[in-house]
PDB file of N, CA, C and O in Angstrom:
ATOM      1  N   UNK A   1       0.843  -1.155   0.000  1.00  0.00           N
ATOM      2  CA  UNK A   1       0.000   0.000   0.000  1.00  0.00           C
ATOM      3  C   UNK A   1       0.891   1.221   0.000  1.00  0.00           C
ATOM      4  O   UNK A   1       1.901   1.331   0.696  1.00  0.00           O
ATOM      5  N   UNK A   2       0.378   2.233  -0.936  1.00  0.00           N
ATOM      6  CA  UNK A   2       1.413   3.304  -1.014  1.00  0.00           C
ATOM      7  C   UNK A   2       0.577   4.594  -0.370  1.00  0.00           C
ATOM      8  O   UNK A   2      -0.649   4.665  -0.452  1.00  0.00           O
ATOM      9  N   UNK A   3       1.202   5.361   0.124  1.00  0.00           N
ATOM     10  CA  UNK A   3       0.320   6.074   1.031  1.00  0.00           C
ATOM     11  C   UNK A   3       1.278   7.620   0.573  1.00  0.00           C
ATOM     12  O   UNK A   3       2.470   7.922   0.533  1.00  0.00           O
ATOM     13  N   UNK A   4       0.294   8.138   0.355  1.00  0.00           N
ATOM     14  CA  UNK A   4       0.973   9.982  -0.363  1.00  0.00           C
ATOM     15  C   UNK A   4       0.348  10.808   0.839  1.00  0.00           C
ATOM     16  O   UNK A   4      -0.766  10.754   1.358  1.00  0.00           O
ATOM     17  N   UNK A   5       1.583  11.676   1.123  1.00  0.00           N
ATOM     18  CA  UNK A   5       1.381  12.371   1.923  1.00  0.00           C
ATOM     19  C   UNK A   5       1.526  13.894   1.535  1.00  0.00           C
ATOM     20  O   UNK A   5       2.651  14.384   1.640  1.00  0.00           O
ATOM     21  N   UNK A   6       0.303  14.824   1.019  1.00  0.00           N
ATOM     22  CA  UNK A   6       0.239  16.221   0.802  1.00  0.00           C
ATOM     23  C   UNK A   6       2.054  16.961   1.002  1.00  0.00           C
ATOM     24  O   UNK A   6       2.742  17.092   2.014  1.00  0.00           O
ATOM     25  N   UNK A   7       2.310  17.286  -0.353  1.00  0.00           N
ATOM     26  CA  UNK A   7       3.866  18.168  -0.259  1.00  0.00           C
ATOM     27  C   UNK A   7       5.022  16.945  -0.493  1.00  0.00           C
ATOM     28  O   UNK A   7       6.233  17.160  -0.449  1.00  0.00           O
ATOM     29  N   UNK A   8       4.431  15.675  -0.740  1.00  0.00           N
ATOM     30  CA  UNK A   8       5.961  14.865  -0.700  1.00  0.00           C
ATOM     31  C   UNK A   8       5.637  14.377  -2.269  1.00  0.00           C
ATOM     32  O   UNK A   8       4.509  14.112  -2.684  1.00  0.00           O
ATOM     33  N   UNK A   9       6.909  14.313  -3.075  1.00  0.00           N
ATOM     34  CA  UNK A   9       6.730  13.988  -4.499  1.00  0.00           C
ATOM     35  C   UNK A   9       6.525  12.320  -4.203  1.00  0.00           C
ATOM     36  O   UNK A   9       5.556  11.642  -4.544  1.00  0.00           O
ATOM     37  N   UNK A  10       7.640  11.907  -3.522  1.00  0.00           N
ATOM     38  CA  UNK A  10       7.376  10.058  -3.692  1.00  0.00           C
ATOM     39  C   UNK A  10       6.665   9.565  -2.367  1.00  0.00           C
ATOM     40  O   UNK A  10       7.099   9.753  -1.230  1.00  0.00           O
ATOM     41  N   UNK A  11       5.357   8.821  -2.746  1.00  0.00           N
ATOM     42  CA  UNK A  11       4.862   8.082  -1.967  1.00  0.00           C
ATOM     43  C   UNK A  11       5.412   7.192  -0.833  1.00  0.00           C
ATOM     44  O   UNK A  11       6.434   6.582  -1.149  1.00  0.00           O
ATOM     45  N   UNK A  12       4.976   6.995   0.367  1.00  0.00           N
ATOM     46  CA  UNK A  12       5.575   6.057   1.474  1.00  0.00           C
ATOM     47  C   UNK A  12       4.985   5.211   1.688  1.00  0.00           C
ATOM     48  O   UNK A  12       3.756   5.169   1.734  1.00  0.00           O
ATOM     49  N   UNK A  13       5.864   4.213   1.895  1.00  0.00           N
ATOM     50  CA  UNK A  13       5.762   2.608   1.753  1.00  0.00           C
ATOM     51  C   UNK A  13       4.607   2.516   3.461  1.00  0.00           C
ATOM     52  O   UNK A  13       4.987   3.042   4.507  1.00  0.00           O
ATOM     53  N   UNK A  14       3.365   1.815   3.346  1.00  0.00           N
ATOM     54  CA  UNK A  14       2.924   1.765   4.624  1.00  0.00           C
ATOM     55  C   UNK A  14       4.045   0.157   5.350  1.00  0.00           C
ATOM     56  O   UNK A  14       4.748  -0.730   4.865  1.00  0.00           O
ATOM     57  N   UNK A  15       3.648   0.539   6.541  1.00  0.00           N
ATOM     58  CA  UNK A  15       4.158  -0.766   7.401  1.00  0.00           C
ATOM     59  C   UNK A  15       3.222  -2.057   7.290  1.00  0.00           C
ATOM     60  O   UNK A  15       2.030  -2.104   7.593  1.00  0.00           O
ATOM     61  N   UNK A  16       4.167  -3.293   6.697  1.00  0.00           N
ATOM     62  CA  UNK A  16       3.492  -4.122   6.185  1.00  0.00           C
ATOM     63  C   UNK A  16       3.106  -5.005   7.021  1.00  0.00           C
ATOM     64  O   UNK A  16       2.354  -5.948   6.774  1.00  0.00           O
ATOM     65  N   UNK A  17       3.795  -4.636   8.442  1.00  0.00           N
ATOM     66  CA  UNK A  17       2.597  -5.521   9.730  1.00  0.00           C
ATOM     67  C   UNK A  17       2.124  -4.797  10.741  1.00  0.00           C
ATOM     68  O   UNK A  17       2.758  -4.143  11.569  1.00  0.00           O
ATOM     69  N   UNK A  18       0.726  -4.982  10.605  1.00  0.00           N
ATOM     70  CA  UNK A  18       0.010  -4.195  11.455  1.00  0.00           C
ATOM     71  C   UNK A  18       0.224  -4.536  13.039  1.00  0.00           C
ATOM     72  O   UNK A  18       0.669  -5.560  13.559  1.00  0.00           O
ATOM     73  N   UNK A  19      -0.347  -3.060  13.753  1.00  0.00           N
ATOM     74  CA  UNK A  19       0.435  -3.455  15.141  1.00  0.00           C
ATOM     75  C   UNK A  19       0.206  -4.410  16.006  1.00  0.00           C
ATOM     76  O   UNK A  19       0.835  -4.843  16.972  1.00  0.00           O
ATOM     77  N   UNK A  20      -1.348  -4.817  15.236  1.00  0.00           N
ATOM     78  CA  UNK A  20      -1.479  -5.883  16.363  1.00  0.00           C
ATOM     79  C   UNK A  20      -0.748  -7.214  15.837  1.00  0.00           C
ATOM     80  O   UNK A  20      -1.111  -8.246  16.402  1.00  0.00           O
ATOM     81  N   UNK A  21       0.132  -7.327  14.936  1.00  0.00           N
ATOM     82  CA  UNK A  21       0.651  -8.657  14.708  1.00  0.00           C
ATOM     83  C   UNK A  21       1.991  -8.500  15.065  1.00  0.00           C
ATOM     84  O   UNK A  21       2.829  -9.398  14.987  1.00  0.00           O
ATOM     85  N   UNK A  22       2.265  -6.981  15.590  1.00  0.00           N
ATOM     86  CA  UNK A  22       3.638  -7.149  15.956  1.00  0.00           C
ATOM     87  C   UNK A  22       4.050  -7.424  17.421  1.00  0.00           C
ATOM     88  O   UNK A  22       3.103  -7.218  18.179  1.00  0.00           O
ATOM     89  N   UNK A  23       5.212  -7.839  18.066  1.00  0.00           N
ATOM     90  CA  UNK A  23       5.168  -8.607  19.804  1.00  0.00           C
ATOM     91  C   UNK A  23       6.846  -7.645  19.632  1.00  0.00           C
ATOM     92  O   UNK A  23       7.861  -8.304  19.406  1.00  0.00           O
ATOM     93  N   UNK A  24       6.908  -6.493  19.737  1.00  0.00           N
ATOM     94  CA  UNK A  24       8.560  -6.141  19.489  1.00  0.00           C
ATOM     95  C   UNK A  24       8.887  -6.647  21.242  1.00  0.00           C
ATOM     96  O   UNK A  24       7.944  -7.143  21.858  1.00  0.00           O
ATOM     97  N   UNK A  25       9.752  -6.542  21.691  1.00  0.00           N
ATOM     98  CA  UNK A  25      10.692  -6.300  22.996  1.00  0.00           C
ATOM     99  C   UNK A  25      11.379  -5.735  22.834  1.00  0.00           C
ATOM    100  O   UNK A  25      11.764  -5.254  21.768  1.00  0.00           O
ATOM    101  N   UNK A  26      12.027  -5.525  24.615  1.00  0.00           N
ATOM    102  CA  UNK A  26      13.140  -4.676  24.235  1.00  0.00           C
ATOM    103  C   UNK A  26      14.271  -5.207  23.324  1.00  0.00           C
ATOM    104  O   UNK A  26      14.725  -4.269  22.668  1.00  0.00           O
ATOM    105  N   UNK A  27      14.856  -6.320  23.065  1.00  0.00           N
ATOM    106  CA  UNK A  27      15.849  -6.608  22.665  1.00  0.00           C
ATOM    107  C   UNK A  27      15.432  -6.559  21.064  1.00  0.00           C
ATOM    108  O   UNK A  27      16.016  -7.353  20.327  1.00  0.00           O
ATOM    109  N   UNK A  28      14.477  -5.691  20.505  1.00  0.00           N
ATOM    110  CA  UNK A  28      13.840  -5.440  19.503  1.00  0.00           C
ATOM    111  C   UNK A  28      13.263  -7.345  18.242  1.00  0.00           C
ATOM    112  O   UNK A  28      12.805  -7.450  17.104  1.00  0.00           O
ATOM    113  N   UNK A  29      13.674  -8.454  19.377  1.00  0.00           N
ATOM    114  CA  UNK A  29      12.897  -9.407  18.607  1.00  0.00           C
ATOM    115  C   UNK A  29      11.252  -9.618  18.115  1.00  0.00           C
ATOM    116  O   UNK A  29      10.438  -8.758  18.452  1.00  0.00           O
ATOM    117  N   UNK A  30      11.057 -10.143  17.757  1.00  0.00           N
ATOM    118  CA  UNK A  30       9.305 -10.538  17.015  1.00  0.00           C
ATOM    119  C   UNK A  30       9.432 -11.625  17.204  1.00  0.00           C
ATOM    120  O   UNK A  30      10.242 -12.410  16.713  1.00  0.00           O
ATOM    121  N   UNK A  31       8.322 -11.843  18.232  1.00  0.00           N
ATOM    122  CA  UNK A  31       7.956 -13.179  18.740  1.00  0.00           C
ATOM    123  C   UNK A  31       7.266 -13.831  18.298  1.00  0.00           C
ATOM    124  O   UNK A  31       6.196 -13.569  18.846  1.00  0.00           O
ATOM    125  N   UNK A  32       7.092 -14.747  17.457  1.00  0.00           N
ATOM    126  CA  UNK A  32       5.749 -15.649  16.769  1.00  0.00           C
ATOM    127  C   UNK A  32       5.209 -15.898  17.877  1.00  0.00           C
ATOM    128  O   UNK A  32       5.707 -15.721  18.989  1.00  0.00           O
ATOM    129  N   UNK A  33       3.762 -16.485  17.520  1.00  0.00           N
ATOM    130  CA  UNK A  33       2.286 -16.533  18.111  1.00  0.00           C
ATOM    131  C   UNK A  33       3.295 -18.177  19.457  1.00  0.00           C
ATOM    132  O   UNK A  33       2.957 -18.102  20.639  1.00  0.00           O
ATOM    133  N   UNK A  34       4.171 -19.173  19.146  1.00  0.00           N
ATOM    134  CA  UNK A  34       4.186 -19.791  20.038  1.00  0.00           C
ATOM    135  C   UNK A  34       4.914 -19.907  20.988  1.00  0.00           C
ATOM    136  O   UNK A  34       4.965 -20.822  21.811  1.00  0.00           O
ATOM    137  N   UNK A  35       5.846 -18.449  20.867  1.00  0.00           N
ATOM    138  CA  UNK A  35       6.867 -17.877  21.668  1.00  0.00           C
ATOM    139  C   UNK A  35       5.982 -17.250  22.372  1.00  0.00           C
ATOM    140  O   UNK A  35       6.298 -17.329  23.559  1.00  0.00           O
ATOM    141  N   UNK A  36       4.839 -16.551  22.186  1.00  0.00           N
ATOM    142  CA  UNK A  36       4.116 -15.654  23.114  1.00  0.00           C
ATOM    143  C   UNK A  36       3.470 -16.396  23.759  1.00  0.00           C
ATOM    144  O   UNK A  36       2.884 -15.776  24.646  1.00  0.00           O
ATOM    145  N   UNK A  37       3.196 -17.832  23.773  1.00  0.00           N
ATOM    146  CA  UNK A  37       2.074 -18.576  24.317  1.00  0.00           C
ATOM    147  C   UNK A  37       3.250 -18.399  25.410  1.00  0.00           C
ATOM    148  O   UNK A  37       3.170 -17.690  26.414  1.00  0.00           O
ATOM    149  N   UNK A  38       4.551 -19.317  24.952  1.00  0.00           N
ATOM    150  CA  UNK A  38       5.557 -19.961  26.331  1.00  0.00           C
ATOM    151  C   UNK A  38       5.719 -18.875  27.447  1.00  0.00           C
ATOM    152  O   UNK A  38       5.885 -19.168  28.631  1.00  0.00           O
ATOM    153  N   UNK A  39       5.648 -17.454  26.913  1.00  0.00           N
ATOM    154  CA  UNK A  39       5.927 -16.758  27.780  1.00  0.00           C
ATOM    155  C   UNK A  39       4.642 -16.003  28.553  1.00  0.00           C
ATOM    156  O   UNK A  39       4.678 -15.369  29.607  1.00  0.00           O
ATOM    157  N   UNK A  40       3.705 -16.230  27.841  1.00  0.00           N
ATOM    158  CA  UNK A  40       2.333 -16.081  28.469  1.00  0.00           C
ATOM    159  C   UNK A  40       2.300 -17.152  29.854  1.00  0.00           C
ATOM    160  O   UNK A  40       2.009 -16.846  31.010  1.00  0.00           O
ATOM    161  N   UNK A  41       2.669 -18.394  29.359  1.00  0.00           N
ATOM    162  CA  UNK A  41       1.953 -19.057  30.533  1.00  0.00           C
ATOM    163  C   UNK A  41       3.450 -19.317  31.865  1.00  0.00           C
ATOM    164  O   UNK A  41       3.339 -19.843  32.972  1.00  0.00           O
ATOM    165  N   UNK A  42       4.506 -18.837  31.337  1.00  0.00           N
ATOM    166  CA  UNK A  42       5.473 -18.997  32.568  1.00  0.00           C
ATOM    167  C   UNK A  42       4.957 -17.714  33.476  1.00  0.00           C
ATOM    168  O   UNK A  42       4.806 -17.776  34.696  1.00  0.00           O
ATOM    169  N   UNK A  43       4.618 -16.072  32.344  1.00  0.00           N
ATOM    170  CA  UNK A  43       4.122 -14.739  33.554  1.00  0.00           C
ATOM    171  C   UNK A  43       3.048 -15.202  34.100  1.00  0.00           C
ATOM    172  O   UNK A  43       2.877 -14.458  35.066  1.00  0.00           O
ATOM    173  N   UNK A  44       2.048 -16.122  34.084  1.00  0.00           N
ATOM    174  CA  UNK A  44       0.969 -16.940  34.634  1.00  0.00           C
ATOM    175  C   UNK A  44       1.170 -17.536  36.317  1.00  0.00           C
ATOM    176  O   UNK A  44       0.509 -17.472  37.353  1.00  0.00           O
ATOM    177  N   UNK A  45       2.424 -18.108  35.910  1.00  0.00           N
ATOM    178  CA  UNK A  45       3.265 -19.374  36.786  1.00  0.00           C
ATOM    179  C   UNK A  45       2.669 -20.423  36.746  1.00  0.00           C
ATOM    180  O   UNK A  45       2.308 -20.932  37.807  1.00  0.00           O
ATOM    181  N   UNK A  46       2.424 -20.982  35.640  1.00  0.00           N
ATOM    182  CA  UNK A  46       2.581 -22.401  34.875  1.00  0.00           C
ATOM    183  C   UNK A  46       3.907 -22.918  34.576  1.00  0.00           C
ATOM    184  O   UNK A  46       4.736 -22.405  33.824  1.00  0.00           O
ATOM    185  N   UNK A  47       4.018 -24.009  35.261  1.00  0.00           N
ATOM    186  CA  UNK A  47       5.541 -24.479  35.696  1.00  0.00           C
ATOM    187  C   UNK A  47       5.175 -25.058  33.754  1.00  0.00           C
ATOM    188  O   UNK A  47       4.073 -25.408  33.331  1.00  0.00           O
ATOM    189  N   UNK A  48       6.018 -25.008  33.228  1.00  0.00           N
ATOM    190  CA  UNK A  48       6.544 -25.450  31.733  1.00  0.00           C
ATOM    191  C   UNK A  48       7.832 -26.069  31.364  1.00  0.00           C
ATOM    192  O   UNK A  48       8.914 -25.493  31.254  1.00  0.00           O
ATOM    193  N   UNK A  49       7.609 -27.141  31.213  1.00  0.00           N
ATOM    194  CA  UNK A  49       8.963 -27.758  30.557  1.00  0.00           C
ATOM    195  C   UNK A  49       8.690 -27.787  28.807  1.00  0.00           C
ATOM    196  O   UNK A  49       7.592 -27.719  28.254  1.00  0.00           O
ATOM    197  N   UNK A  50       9.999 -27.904  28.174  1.00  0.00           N
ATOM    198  CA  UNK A  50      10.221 -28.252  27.277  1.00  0.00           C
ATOM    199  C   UNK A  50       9.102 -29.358  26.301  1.00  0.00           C
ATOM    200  O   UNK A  50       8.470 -28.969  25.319  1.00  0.00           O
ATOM    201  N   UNK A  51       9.069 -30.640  26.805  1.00  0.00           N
ATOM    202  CA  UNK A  51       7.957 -31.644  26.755  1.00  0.00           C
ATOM    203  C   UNK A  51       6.775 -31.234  26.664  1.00  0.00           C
ATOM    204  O   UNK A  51       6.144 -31.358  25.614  1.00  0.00           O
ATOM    205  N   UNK A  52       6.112 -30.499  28.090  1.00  0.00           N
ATOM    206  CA  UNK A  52       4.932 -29.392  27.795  1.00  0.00           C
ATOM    207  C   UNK A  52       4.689 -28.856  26.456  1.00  0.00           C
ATOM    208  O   UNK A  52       3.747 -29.287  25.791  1.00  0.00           O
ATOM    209  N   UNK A  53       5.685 -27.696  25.891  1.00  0.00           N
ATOM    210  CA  UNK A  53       5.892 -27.238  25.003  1.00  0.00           C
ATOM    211  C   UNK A  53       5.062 -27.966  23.682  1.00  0.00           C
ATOM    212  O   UNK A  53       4.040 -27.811  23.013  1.00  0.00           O
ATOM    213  N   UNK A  54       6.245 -28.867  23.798  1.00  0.00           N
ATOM    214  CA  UNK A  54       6.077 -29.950  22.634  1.00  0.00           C
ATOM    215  C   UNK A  54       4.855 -30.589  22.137  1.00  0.00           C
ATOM    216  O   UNK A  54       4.444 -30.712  20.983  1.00  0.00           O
ATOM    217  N   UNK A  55       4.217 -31.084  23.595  1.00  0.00           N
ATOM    218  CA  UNK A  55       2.732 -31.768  24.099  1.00  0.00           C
ATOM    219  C   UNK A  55       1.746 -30.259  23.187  1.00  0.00           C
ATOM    220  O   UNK A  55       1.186 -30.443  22.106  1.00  0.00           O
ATOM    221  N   UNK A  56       1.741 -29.124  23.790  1.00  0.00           N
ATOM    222  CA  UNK A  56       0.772 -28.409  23.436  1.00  0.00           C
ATOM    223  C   UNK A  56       0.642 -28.611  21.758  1.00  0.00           C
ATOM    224  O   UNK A  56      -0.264 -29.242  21.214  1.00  0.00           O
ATOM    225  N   UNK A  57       1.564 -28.049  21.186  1.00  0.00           N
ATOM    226  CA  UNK A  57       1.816 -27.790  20.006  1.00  0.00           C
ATOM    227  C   UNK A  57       2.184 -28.745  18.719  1.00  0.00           C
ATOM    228  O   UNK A  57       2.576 -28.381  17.610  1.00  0.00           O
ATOM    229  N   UNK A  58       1.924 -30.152  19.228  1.00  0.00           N
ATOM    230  CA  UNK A  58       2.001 -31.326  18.360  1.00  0.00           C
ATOM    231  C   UNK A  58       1.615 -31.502  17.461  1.00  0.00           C
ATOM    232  O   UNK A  58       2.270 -32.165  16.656  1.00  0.00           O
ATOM    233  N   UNK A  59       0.628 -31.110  17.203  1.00  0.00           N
ATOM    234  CA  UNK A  59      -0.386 -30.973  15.797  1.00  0.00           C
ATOM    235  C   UNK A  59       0.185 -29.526  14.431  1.00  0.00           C
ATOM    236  O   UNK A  59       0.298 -29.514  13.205  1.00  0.00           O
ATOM    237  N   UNK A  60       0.403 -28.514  15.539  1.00  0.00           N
ATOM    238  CA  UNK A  60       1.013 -27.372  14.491  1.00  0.00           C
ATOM    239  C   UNK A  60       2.824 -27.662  14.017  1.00  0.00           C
ATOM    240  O   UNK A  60       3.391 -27.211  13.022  1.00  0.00           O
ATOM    241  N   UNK A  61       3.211 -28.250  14.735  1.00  0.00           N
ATOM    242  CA  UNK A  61       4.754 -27.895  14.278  1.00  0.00           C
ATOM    243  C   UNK A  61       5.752 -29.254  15.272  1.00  0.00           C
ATOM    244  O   UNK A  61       5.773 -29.661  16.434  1.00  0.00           O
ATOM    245  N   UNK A  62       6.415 -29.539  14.072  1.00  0.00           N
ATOM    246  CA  UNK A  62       7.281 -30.416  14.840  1.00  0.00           C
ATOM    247  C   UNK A  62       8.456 -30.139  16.219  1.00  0.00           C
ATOM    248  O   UNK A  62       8.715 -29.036  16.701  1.00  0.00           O
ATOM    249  N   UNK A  63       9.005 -31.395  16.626  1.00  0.00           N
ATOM    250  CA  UNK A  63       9.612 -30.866  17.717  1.00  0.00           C
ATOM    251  C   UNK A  63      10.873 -29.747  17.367  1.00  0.00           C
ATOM    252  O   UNK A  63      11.058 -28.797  18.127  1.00  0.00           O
ATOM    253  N   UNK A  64      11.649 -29.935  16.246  1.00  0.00           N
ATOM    254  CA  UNK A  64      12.708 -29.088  16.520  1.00  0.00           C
ATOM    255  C   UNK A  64      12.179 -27.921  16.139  1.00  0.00           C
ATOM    256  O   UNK A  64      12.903 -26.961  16.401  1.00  0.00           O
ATOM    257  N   UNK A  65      10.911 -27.606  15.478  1.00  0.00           N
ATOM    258  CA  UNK A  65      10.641 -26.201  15.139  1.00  0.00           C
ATOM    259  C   UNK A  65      10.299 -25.789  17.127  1.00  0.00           C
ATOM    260  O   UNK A  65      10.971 -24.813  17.460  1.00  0.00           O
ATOM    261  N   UNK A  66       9.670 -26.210  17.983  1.00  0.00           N
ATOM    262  CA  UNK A  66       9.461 -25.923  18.825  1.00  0.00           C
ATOM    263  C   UNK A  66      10.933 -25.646  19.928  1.00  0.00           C
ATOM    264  O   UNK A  66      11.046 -24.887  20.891  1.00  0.00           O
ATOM    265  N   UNK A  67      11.663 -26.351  19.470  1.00  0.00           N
ATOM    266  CA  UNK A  67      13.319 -26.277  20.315  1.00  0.00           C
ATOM    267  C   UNK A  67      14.005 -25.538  19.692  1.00  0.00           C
ATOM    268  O   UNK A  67      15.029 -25.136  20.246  1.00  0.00           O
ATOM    269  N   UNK A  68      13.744 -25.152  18.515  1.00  0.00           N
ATOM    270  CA  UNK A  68      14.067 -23.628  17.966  1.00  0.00           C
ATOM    271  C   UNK A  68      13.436 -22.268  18.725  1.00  0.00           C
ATOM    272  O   UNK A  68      14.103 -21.277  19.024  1.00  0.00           O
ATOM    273  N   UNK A  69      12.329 -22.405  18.914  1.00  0.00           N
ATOM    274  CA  UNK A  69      11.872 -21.507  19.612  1.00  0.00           C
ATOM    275  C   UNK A  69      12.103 -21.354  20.870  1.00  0.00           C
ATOM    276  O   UNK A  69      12.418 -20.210  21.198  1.00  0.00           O
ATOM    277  N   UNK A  70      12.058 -22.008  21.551  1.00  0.00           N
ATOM    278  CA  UNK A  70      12.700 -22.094  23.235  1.00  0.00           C
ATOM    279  C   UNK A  70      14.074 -21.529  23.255  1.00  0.00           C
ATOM    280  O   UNK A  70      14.535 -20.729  24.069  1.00  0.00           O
ATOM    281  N   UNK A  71      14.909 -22.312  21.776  1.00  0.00           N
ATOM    282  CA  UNK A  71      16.508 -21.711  22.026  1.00  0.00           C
ATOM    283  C   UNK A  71      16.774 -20.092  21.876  1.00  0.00           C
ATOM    284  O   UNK A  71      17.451 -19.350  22.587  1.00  0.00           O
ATOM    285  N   UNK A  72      15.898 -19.776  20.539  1.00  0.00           N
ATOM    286  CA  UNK A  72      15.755 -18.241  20.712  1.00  0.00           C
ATOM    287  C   UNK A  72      15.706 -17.096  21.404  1.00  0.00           C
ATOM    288  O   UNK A  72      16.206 -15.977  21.289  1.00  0.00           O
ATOM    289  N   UNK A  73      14.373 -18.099  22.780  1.00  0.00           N
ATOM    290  CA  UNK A  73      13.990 -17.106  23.748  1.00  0.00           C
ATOM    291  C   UNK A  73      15.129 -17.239  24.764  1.00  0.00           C
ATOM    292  O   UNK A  73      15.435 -16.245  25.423  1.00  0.00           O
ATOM    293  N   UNK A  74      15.699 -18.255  24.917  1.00  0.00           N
ATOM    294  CA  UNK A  74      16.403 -18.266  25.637  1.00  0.00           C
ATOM    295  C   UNK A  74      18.031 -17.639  25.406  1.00  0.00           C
ATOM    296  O   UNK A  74      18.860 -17.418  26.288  1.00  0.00           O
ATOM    297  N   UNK A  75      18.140 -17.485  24.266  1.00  0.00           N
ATOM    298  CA  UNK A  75      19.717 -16.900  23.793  1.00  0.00           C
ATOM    299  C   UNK A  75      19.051 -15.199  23.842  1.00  0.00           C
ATOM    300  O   UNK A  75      19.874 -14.297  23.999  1.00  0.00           O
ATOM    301  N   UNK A  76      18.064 -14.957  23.750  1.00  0.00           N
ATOM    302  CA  UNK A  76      17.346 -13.587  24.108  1.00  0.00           C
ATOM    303  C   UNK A  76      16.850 -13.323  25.354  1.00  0.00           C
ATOM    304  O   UNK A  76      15.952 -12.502  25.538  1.00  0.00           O
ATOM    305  N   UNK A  77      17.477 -14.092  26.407  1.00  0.00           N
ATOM    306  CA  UNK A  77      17.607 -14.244  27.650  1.00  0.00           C
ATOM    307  C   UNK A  77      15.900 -13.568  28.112  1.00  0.00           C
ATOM    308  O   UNK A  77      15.700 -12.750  29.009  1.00  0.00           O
ATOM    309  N   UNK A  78      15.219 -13.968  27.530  1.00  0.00           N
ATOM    310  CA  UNK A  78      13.632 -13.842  27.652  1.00  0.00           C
ATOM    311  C   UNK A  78      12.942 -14.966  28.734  1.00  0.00           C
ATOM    312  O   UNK A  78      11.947 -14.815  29.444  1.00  0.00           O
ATOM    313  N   UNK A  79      13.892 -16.219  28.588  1.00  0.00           N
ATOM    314  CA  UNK A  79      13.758 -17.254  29.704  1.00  0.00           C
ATOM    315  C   UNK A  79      14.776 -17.869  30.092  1.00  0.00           C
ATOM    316  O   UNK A  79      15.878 -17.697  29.573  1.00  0.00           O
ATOM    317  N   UNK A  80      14.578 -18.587  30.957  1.00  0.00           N
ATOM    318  CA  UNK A  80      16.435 -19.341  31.424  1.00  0.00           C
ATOM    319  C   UNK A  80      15.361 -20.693  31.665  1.00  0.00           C
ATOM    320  O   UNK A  80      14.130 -20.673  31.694  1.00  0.00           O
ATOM    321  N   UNK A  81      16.426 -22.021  31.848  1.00  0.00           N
ATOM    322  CA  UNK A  81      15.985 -23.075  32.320  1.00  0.00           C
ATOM    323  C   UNK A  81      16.482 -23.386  33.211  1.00  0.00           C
ATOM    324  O   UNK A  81      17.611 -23.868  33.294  1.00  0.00           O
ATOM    325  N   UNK A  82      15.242 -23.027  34.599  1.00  0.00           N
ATOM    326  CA  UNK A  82      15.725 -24.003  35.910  1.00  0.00           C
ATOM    327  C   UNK A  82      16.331 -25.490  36.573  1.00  0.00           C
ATOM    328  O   UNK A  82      15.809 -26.523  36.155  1.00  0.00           O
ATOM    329  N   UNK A  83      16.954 -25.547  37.156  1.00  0.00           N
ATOM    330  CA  UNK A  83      17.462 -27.307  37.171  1.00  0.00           C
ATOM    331  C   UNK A  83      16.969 -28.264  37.298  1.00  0.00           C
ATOM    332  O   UNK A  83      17.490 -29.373  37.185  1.00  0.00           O
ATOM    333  N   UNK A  84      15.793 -27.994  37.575  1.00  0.00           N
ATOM    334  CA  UNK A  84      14.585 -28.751  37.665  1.00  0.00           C
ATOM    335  C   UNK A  84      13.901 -28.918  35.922  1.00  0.00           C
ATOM    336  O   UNK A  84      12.983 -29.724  35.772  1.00  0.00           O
ATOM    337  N   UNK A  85      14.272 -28.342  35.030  1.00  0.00           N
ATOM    338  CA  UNK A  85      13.632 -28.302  33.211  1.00  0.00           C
ATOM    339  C   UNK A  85      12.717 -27.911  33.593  1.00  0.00           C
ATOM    340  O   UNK A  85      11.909 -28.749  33.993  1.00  0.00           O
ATOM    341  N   UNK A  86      12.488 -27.025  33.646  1.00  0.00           N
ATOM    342  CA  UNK A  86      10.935 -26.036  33.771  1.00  0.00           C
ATOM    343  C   UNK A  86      11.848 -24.918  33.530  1.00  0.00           C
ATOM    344  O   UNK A  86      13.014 -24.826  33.913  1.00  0.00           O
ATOM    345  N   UNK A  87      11.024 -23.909  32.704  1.00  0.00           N
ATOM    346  CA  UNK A  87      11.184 -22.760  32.302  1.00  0.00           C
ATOM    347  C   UNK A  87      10.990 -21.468  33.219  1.00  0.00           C
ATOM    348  O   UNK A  87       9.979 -21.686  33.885  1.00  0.00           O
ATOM    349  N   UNK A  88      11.534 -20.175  33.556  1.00  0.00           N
ATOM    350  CA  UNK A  88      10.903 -18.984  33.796  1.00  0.00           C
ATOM    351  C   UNK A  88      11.952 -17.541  33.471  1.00  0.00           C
ATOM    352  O   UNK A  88      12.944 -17.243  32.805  1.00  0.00           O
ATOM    353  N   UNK A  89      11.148 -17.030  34.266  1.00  0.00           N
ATOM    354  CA  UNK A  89      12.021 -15.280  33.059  1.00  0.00           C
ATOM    355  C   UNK A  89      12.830 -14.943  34.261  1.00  0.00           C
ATOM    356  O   UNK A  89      13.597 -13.981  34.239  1.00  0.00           O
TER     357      UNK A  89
END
């Protein structure tokens, strides 16, 4: 969508994701929809392991797409894993 703004010769590019699909943080990442679940339900205090994870989301996406996502949040120090394998921030 090109969007003209009165006094400017070249049109501006609109932002091609709207805000509600965007999850920025501070560390300026974009969280897909099952990164926001994990961290939805640890600010909850739903003890979550890895397995959990896996269990929820079996049907949408295989396991390493899901251990991709955990590693992310976690190299974005968004979660750590307790010694116990349960997750929290």
């Amino acid at each position: 969508m090109d969007i003209r703004i009165t006094g400017q010769s070249e049109p501006q590019k609109a932002d091609p994701a709207p805000a509600a699909k965007r999850a920025d943080t501070a560390s300026g990442l974009v969280l897909n929809d099952r990164q926001k679940w994990i961290l939805d339900q640890i600010d909850k205090g739903v003890r979550i392991s890895q397995k959990d994870v896996i269990a929820h989301f079996r049907r949408e996406k295989n396991a390493s797409t899901i251990k991709r996502d955990l590693k992310q949040l976690r190299e974005e120090a968004l979660i750590a894993t307790h010694e116990d394998g349960y997750y929290l921030r």
